[in-house]
Structure formats: C-alpha cells, structure tokens
C-alpha positions, 0 to 999 in steps of 0.5 A: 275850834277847827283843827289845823290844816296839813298844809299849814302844819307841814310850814311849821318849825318842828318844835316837839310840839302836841297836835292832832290832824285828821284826814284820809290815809294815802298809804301804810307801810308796816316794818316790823317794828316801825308803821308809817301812815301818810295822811293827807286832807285835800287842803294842798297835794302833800300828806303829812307821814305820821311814824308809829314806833312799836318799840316805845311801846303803844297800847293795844288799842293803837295796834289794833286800829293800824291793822284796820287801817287802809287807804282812803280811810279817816282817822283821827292821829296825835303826837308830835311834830319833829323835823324829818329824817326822811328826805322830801319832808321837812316834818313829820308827827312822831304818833301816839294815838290813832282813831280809825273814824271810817274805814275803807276796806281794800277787798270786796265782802257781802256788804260792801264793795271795796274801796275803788281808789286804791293807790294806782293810777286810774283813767279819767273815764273811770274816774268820771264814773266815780264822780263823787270819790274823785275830788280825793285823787290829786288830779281833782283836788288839785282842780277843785283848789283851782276852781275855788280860788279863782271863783274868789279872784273873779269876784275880786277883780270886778269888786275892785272895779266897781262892780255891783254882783247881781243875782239874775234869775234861774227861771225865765220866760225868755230866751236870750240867745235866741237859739231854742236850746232851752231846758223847760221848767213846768208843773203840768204832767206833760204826759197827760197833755200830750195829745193836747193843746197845753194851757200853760196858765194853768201851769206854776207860772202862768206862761211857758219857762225855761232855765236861762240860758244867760243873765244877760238881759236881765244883768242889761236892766242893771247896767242902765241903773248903777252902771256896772254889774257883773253876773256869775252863776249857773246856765243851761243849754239843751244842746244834744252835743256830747263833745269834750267842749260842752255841757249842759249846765255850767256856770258863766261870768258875764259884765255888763257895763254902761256908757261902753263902746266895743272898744271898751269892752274889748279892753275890759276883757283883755284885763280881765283875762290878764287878772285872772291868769296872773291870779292862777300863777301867784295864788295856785303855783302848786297846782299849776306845776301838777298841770304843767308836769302832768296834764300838758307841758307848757301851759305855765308859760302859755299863760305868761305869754299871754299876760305879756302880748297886746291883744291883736284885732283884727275884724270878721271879713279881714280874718276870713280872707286869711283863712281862705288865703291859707286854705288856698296854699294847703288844701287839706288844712281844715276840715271846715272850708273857711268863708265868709259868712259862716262860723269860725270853727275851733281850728280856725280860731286856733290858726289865727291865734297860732299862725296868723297873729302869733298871740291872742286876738280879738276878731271883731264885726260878725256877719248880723245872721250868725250873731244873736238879735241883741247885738248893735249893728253896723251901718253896712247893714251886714256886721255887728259890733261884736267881739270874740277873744281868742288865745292860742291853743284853744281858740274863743274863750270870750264872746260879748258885744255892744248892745243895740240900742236903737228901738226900731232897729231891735225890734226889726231884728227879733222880728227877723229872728222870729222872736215876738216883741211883745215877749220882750217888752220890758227889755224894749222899755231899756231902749224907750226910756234913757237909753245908753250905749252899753256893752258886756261879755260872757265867758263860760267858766269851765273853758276858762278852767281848762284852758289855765288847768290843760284838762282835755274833757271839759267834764273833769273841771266840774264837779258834778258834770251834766250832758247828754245822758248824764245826772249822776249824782 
C-alpha cells in the first residue's frame, strides 16, 4: 500500500495513533533535549513537524541518524500523531524512529557538492539552472499542483462536452502556420549532405518532416467525422525568440468543433476560460494565496473578475482606430505605433482590455495577410473570420478562427502563401467531400499557467524548459 500523504495527515483528528510518513526534511533544530524535524512531501505546501524527545530515551541508532540528517534529505519516521502545542499546526508526530534513505550534505567534500537548496530564498535565474531540484522549493511545487490539476480540468471540461481527445501526430509533413519556423526531423547525417542536393527519399520517411508546429489540421479531419475533438499535447517552433513569453516546445490545447461559426466558437472560448479559471480557485486556493501573496498581488481577484465580465467584441479595424486614436492624444504611449494592417502587440492588447473595454474582449476580423492561409475569409476581400481573446494584464491568451471551407478559395489562399496544394491534398479532400462550416482555437498552456499563477518567465511554468540554447535536462 502506498503510505499516507502529509497533506491528508495534517486533517487528521489526533488520536495517538501509529504512523509512518516519508519525504524530505525542510528544517532540523536540535535543543538540547528535544530535536524538531520538519518534513514535507510536495503533496501540499505544509511539512508535518516530527518531535524527537531524548529524555524518553531513543537508541543509538535514532541519535545517530538525527546527527546525519540535513535538509533536503529523505527519510523515513514513525510515531504518533497528537494535537500540537505549537501554534500554526494542529498535529504533529511524537517520533520514535528515523530512517536517513538519502542524505544531502549541507558542506561540499571531494565527492560531491553540497546540497544547493539550503533553506533561504534563491533567484529564479539560479533556480532555473537547477531545473531538476526546483520542483522541491515552494514556488515549483506549488506550480507543479497547478499544472497538474488543471491539465485534469481541461480534459474534463471538453469530456463533459462531448468531446472526443485525439492524438495528432508529433512528426508531420506539413506546416500548419505556414510561418517556416519548424523543427526538422531526419535520418540522413546532414553533414555529409551539406554541399549536396539532399534526396530526402532516402531519408526515414521518404519526404522532408518536421515536429508540429499544432494538431490543427489533423484535429480538422476529425471534427468533420464525429463532430467535436479537442487536442492537448506538445508543439514546437523554431522561433529564435529568447523572451520571457516564448518557448520552443510547449504544449497547446486546441478544440476543433463541426457545424461552428466564429460566433460559436467565440462562445465556446469564453466558457472555457470562465471553467478553467473557476477550476483554479476551487481545487488549487492554496496555491493561488502563495501566487497571490508572493508572485503578483491581485490575481485571485483578477481572475474573478474575469469569470464575472461578458466578454467584450469588438473587431480588427474598430479596435485600430482606438488604438491610433489614443495614440494621437499621448504620443509617447506605445513603443509600436498602431495601424491598421499590422499586428497588435502586447501593449495594445493590453490597452484595449485595460482601458478601452475595461474586461476582456474578443477582437474579431484580421486583416487576411497577417493571418494564416486556413482562415474563412470575409466577403470584403481583406478580413478573415478570426478571433483573439484578450484578458487585462496579459493581452491574448486565445487565438482560433472559422476555417475556410470554400475549396477554391483555400487553394487561391496557399498558392499566395506559397505553400503547394498538392502537399495538402488530404486536407483539401475536407473541402471536396461533405464539406461543413467549422471552427476551433488554440491556446498555449504555459501562457494560460502564467497568466492564473503571475509568473513572470514563461520558462518557470514548465518543467523542463526548451528555448534558445537551452536542452538541459
């Protein structure tokens, strides 16, 4: 049987009963007669303080293991559970027995270096070095929970929809965005082909491929056959972009729902959101107090106030000339001068949410030429039927659109994009045989763990971060 978590033990009712935890220690204070060790194992941010009591006289072996124990090491402690004397804890374990199972020594010998999260505070830029010790420091932990139950909440919420989860592929031929920021995937040794032309049917797959960029296209393919599928895995771009806003792998949710119109889809996206924040504040309130005590002041009640508004809409052109109009008045207002044509950047996102609609909004209908070739586009000519869903204090945390379903239109639009058709012609096949309007979103996981956590480095809400010169680990 699996032995009992701290977090379930410390909502006991103390009854002297016998038990045995295990975990890490967090601290050891050593008086005279009395040793306190307080031991913690990640399932919630409170250790449980074990009491060790000299004057009832425990072995030898018991004295021995306290003076090798440290913090950071494991162990292994039984005794019993009584109401605590000390304030701040209702239980603590009147111990008996200790088992050091691995010791973490607090001075550097020959053999090995000391153990680096002695107990102070520590930067995240050193924290970020130590990747693979960082989950043990509250801030990671209570991160890691985060991650974790709302992974589960997500599956849950298009579960309860009628979803169907869909496995897309790792490796494609395809490039869905269309941008060329894709990692290459081959066999061959590159250097011997280097001042060659590469005959990539020699290759594993027969054909140039990449890691996906998103399961989009593929997720299309099963909308059109049971109606509402919904993807969340690991994606990949080769953007050389070293900000604390991007990574080179992350991982992505992305529904992609039949017989759907933008405006089904931006309604779908808003009660998503709303779930998932309401998800945040009832299953993880702990680490949301951390968050809110310790990373940014507030966002608990962002947060409700964005389950609370009615997203605003508003569309491309009418939120530009908000934009121009307020740069007019303040000329120094934005490092990127707003018009219309371009792309929003995040400080526009975040004026429009911030001072213009005052809640979160929902801009619609892009210009064609900074959207991807997929999107429907609009009888004018110049827009597309897409949609970015924008929240005060971050600016976009969703992006999706309606797909294009019309065949000649689609393939007008790669062939101004200068993709091939004939590359896509399975996805074409959508189109050619029982077309249906249809429509979907993606939002990447890590901004949406930042935006509920307030962590500021998009690369201290993954575990393993990979960017620009980092594969550690």
């Amino acid at each position: 049987m699996l032995p009992k978590l701290i977090k379930y033990i410390l909502k006991e009712s103390p009854q002297s009963q016998d038990l045995t935890i295990y975990g890490w220690v967090r601290t050891k204070r050593d008086m005279k007669n009395l040793v306190f060790v307080e031991v913690y194992d990640g399932s919630c941010f409170a250790g449980i303080q074990c009491t060790f009591d000299r004057n009832t006289g425990f072995s030898e072996q018991v004295e021995e293991q306290l003076e090798a124990v440290s913090t950071g090491a494991s162990v292994k402690i039984s005794g019993k559970l009584i109401s605590s004397p000390a304030s701040g804890q209702a239980v603590e374990i009147i111990a008996n027995s200790i088992v050091l199972l691995g010791d973490a020594p607090a001075e550097t010998t020959a053999d090995i270096q000391a153990y680096p999260l002695q107990k102070k505070r520590h930067s995240l830029e050193f924290l970020r070095e130590i990747a693979h010790l960082r989950p043990r420091t509250n801030m990671f932990g209570a991160v890691a929970r985060l991650r974790s139950r709302l992974s589960f909440a997500i599956h849950k919420y298009f579960q309860e929809n009628d979803f169907h989860y869909l496995h897309t592929p790792i490796i494609t031929a395809g490039d869905c965005e269309g941008a060329g920021s894709m990692f290459q995937v081959t066999t061959l040794d590159l250097n011997k082909e280097k001042n060659k032309n590469i005959d990539y049917s020699n290759d594993f797959f027969g054909k140039k491929t990449y890691l996906t960029v998103s399961g989009q296209l593929e997720a299309e393919t099963y909308a059109t056959a049971v109606s509402r599928v919904y993807t969340f895995g690991p994606t990949f771009r080769a953007e050389n972009s070293n900000t604390t806003r991007h990574l080179a792998e992350f991982w992505m949710v992305e529904p992609e729902i039949a017989f759907a119109d933008l405006e089904d889809n931006m309604a779908l996206a808003e009660d998503f959101l709303k779930y998932i924040f309401n998800a945040a504040l009832n299953e993880c309130e702990d680490e949301l107090k951390f968050f809110d005590s310790y990373v940014e002041k507030g966002i608990i009640e962002n947060l409700q106030n964005v389950i609370n508004a009615k997203f605003s809409h508003i569309t491309y052109t009418d939120a530009v000339k908000e934009l121009e109009k307020a740069a007019i008045s303040s000329s120094n207002l934005f490092e990127f001068k707003p018009l219309w044509g371009c792309d929003l950047q995040s400080e526009h996102e975040k004026f429009l949410t911030e001072k213009v609609t005052k809640a979160p909004v929902i801009v619609t209908d892009y210009p064609k030429d900074i959207k991807a070739f997929y999107m429907k586009q609009n009888d004018d000519g110049k827009t597309v039927q897409a949609m970015d869903v924008l929240v005060p204090r971050l600016g976009e945390i969703i992006g999706g659109s309606q797909r294009e379903d019309d065949l000649k239109k689609l393939e007008n639009r790669m062939n101004e994009m200068g993709l091939k058709p004939d590359d896509y012609s399975w996805y074409l096949d959508l189109r050619r045989y029982g077309k249906v309007p249809h429509s979907g979103f993606g939002l990447g996981f890590e901004r949406l763990i930042q935006y509920i956590s307030g962590m500021a480095n998009i690369r201290d809400v993954i575990p393993f971060p990979r960017a620009v010169g980092q594969a550690e680990f």
